[in-house]
Every structure is written in C-alpha cells, then in structure tokens.
TORMIPA-842332 format. One record per residue: x negated, z negated, y of N, C-alpha, C, O, CB in turn; residue number from 1; residue in three letters. Coordinates in steps of 0.02 Angstrom, whole numbers, plus 32768, in hexadecimal, padded with zeros to 4 digits. Glycine has a CB too. Layout:
<atoms>
X, Z, Y, X, Z, Y, X, Z, Y, X, Z, Y, X, Z, Y, NUM, ALA;
...
</atoms>
This chain:
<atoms>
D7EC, 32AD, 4A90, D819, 32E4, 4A83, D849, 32D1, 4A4B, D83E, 32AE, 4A19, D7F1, 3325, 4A71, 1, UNK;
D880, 32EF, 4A5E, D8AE, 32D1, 4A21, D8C8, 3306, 49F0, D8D6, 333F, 4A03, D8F1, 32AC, 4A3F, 2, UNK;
D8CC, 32F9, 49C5, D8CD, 3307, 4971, D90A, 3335, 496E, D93B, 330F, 4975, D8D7, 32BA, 4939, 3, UNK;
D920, 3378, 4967, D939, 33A0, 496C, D98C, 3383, 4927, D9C6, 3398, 492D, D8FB, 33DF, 4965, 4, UNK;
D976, 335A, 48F8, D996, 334B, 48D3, D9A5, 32FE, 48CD, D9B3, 32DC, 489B, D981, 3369, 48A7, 5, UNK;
D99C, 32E7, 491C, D9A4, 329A, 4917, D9F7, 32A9, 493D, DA0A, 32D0, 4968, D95C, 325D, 494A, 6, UNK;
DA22, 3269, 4909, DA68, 3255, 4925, DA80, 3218, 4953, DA6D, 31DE, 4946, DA8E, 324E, 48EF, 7, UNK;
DA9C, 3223, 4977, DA9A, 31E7, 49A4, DAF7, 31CE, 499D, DB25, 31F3, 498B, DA7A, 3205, 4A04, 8, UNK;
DAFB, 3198, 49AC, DB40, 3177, 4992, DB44, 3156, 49D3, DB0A, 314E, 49E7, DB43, 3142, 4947, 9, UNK;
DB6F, 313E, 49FC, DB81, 312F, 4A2D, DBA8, 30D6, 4A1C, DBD1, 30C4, 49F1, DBAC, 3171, 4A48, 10, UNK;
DB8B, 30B5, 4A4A, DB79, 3069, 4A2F, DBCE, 3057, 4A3C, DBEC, 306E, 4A6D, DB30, 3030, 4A69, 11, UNK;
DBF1, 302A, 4A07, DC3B, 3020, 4A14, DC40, 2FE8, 4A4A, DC75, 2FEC, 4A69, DC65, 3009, 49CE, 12, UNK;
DC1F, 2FBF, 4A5B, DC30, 2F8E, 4A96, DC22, 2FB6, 4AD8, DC1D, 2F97, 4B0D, DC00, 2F45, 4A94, 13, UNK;
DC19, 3006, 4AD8, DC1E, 3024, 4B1B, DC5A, 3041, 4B2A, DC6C, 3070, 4B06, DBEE, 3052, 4B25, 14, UNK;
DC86, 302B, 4B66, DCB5, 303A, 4B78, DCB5, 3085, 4BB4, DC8A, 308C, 4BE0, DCC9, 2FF8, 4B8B, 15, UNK;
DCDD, 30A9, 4BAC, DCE6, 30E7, 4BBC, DD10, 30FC, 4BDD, DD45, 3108, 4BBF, DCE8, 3103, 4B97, 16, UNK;
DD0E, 310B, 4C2B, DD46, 312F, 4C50, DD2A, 3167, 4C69, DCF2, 316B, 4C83, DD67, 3109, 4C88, 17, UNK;
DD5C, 319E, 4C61, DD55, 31CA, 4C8E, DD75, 31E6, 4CB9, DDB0, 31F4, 4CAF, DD47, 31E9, 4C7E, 18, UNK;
DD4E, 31F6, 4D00, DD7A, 3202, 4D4F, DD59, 323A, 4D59, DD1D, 3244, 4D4F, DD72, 31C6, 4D98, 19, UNK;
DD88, 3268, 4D70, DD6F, 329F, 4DA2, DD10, 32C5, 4D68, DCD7, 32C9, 4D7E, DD59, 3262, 4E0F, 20, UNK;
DD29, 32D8, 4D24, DCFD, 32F9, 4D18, DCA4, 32CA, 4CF3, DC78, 32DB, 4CCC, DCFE, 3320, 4D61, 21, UNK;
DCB6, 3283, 4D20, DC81, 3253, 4D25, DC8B, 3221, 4CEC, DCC8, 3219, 4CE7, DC82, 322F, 4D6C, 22, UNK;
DC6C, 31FF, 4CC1, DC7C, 31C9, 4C9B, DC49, 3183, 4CBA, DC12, 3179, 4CD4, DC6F, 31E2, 4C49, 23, UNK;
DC85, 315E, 4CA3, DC5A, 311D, 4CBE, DC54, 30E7, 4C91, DC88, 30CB, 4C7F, DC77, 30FD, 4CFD, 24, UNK;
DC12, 30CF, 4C79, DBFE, 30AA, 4C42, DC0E, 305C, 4C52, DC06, 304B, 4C8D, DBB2, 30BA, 4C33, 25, UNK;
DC22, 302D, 4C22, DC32, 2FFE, 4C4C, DC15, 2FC7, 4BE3, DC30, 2FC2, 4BAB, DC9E, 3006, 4C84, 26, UNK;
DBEB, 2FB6, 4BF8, DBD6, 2F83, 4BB6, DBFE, 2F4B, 4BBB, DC1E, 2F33, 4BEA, DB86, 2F66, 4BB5, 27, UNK;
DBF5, 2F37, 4B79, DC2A, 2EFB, 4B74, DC01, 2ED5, 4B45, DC02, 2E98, 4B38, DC7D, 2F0E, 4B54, 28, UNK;
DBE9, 2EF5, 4B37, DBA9, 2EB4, 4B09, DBA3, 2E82, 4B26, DBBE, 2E53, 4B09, DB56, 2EC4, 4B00, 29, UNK;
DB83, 2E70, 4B65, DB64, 2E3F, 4BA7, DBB6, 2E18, 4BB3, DBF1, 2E2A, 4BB9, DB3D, 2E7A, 4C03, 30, UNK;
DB8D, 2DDB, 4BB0, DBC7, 2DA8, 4BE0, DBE1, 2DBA, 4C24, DBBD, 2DDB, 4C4A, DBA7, 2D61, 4BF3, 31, UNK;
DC11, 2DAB, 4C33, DC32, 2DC4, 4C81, DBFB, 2DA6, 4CAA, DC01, 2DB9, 4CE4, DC88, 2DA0, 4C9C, 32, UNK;
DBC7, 2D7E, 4CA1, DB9D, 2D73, 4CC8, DB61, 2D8C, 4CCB, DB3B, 2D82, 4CFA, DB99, 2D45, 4CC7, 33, UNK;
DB56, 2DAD, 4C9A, DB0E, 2DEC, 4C75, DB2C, 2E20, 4C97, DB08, 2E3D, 4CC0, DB03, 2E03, 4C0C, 34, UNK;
DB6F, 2E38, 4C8F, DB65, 2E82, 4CA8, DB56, 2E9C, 4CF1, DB6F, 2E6E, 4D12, DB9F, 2EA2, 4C98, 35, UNK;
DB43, 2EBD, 4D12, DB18, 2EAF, 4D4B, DB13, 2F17, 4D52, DAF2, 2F35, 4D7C, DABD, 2E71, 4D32, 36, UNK;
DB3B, 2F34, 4D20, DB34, 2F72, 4D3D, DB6A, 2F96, 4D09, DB7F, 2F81, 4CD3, DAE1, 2F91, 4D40, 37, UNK;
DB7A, 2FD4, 4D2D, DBA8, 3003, 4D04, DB7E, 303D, 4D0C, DB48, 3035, 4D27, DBFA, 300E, 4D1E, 38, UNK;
DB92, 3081, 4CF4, DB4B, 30AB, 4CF1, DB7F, 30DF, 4D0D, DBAB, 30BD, 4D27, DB15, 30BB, 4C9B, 39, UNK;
DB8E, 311B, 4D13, DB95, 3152, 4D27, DB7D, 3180, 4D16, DB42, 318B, 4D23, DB90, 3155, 4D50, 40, UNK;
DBAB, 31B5, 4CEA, DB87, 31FC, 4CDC, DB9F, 322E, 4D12, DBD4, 322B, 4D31, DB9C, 321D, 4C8E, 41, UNK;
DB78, 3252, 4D16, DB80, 328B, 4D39, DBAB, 32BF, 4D08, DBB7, 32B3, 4CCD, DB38, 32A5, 4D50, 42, UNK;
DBBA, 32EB, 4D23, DBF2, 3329, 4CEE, DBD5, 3335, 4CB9, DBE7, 332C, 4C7F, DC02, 337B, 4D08, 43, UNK;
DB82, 335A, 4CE1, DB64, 3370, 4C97, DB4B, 3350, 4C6C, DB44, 336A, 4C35, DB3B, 3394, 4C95, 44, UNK;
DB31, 32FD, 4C7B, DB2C, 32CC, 4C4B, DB78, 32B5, 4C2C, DB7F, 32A1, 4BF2, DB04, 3290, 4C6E, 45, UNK;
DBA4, 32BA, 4C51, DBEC, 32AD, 4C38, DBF5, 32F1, 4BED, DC13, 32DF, 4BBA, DC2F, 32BF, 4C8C, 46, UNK;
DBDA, 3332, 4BF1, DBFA, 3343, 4BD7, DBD5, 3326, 4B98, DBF8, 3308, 4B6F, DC0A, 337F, 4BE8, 47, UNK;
DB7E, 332E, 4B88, DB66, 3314, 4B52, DB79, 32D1, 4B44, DB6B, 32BC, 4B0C, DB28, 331A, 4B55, 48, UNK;
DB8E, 32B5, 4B62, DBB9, 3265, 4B53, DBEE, 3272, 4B1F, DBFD, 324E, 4AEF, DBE9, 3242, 4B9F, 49, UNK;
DBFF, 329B, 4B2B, DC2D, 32BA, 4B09, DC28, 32E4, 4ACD, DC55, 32EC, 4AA4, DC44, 32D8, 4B2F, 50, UNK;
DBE7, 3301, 4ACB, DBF3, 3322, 4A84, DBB2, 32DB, 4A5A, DBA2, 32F5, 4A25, DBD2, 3398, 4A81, 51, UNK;
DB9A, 32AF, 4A5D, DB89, 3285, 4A3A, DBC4, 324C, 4A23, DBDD, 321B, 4A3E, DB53, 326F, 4A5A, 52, UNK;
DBCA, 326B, 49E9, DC01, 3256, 49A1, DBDA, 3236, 4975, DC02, 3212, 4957, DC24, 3298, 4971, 53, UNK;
DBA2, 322C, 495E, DB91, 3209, 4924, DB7F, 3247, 48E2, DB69, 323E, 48AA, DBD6, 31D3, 4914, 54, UNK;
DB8F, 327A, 48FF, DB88, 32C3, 48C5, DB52, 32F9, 48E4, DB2F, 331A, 48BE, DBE0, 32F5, 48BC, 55, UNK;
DB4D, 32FE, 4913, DB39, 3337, 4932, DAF1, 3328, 4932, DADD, 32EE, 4932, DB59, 3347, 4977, 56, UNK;
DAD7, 334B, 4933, DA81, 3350, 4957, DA6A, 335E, 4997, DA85, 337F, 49C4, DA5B, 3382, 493B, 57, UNK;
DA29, 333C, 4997, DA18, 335C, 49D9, DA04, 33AA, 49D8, DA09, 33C8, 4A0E, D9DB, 3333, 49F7, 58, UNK;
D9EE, 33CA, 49A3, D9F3, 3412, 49A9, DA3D, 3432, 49C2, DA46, 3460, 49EB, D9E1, 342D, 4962, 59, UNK;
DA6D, 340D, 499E, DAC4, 3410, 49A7, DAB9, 342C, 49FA, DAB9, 3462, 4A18, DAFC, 33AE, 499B, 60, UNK;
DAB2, 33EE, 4A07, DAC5, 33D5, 4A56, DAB5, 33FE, 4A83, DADA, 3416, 4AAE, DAA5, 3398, 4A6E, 61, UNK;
DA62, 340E, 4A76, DA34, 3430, 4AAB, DA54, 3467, 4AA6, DA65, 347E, 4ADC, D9E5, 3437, 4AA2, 62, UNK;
DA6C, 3496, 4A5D, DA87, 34F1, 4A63, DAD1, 34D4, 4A7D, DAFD, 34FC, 4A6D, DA8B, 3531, 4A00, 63, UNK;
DAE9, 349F, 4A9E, DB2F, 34A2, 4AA4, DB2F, 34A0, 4B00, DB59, 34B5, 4B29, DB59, 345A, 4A74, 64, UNK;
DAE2, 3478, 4B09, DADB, 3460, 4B5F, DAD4, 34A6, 4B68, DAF8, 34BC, 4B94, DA92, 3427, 4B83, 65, UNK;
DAAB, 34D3, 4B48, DA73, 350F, 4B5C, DAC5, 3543, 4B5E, DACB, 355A, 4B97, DA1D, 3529, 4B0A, 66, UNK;
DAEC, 3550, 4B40, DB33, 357F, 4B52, DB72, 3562, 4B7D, DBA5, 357E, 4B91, DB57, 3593, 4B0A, 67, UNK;
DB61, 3530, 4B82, DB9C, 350D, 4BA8, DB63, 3515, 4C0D, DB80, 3528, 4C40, DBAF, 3496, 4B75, 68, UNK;
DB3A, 350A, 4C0C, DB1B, 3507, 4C5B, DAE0, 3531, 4C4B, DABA, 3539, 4C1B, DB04, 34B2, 4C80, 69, UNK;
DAEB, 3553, 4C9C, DAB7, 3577, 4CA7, DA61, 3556, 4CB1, DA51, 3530, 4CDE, DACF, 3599, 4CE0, 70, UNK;
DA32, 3571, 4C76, DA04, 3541, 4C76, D9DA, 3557, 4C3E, D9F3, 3580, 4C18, DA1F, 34FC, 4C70, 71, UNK;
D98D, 353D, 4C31, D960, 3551, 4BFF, D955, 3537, 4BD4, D972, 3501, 4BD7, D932, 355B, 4C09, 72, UNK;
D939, 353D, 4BA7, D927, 3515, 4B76, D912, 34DB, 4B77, D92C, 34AC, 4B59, D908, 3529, 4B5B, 73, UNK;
D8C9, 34D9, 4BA8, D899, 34B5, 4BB2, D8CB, 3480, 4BE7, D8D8, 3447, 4BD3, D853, 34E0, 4BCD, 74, UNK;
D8E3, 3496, 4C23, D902, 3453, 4C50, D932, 3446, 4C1C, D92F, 340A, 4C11, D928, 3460, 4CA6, 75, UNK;
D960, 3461, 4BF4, D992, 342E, 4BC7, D96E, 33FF, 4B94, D97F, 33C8, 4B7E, D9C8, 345C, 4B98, 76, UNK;
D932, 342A, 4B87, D914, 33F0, 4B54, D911, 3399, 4B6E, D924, 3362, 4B5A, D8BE, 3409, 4B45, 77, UNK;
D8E8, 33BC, 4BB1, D8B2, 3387, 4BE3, D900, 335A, 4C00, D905, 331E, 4BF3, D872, 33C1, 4C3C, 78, UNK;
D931, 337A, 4C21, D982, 3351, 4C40, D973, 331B, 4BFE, D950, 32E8, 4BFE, D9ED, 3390, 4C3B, 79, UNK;
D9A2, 3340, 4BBB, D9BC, 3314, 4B77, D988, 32D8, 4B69, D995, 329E, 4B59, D9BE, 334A, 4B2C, 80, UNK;
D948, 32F8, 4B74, D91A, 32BA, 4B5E, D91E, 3279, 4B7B, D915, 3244, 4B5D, D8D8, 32C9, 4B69, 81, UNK;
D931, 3281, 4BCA, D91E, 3258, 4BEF, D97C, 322C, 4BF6, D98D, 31F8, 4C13, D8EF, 3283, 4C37, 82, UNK;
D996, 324C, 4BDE, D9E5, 3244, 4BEB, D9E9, 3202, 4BA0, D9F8, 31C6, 4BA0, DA20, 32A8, 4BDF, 83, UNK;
D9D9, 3228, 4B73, D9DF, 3209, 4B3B, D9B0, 31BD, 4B3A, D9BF, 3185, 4B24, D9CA, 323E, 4B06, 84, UNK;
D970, 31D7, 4B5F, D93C, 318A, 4B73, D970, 3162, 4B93, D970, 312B, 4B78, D8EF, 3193, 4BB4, 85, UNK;
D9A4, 3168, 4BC9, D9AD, 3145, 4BF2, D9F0, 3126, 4BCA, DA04, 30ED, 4BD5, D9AC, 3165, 4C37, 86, UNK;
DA0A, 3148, 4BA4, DA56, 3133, 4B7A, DA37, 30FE, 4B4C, DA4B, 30C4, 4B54, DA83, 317C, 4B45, 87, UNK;
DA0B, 310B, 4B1F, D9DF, 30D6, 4AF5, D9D6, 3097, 4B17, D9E5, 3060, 4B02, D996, 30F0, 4AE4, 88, UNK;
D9B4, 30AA, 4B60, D99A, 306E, 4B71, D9BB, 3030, 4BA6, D99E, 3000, 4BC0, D962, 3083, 4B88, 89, UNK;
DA02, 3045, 4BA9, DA36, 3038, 4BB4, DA6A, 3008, 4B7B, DA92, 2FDC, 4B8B, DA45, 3074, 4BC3, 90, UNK;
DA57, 3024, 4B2C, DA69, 3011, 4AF5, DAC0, 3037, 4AF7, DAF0, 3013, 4AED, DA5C, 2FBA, 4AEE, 91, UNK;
DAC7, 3072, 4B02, DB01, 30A5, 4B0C, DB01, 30C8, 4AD3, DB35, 30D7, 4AB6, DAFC, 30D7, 4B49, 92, UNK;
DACD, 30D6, 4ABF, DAAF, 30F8, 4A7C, DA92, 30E3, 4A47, DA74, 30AF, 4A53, DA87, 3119, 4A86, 93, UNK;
DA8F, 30F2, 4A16, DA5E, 30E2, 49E4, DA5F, 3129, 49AC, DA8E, 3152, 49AA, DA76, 3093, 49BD, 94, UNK;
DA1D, 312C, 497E, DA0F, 315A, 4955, DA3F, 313C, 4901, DA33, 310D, 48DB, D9B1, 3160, 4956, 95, UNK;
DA69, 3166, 4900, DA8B, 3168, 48CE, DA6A, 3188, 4890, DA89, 3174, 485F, DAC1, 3185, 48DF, 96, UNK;
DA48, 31A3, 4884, DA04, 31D0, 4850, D9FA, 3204, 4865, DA08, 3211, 489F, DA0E, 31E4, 4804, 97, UNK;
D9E1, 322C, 4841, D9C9, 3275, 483B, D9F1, 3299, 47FE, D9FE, 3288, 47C4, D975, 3278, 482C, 98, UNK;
D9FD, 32D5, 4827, DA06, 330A, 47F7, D9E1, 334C, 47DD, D9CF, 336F, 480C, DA35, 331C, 4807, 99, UNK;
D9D6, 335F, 47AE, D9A2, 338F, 4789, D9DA, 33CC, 4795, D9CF, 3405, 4782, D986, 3379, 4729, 100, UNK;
</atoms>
C-alpha cells in the first residue's frame, strides 16, 4: 500500500506525447537497440500522468482521481497502486520524498 504522503517525480529521460486524450511513454535511457517497447496510457492513467509534478502527493492525487471520475475509494486506491507499480517498474517514476 502506498504512503498517502509519498511524492513521485517523473524520470527526465521519459519522453512524452500526447494523442487523442492517450499519452505515450517512449524511454530514452536504453540504446536504440535496448528499447524494445513504448508504453501507453489510457485517459485515466493519462490524466494521473499528469498531475504527478514532483510536489503533489499520493493523498493529492487519490482526492483529485476520486472528483475528477466516477469511482470509490477503495478501487482508486487498489487502480493508483497498481498504476504507480507499473510506472516504477518501467523506471517512468521515481519517489521524490515524503511530505508531513
């Protein structure tokens, strides 16, 4: 479960377009011969793509997913968790600190 006051910063060698609502992740870290995938957000992962700035929290985020789409607490928790696992493990993300 993730930490209501953990910040996430969005990694600078990830390159960023967005089409039709969708963003599409494109790393640049990897040699033209390493890279081997581009990622694809969906809208509503597009939009939290979007509010992770390097300032905000995941408490931020979740009261921003929870008024922006129709949805509960518990599935926005359980979506973000698994959204944020997959941005990390991608290296799209990283934890910038915590805020009190």
């Amino acid at each position: 479960m993730l930490k209501e006051n953990i910040v996430f910063k969005k990694n600078s060698e990830i390159v960023t377009r967005e089409i039709d609502k969708e963003i599409i992740l494109v790393p640049t870290f990897k040699t033209s011969d390493e890279i081997n995938s581009i990622y694809t957000l969906n809208p509503s992962a597009s939009a939290v793509w979007n509010m992770i700035d390097g300032k905000r929290t995941m408490g931020a985020i979740t009261k921003a997913v929870l008024k922006k789409f129709d949805t509960n607490f518990k599935d926005t928790q359980k979506k973000l968790e698994e959204l944020f696992k997959d941005l990390k493990e991608i290296k799209a993300i990283k934890i910038s600190g915590n805020k009190k």
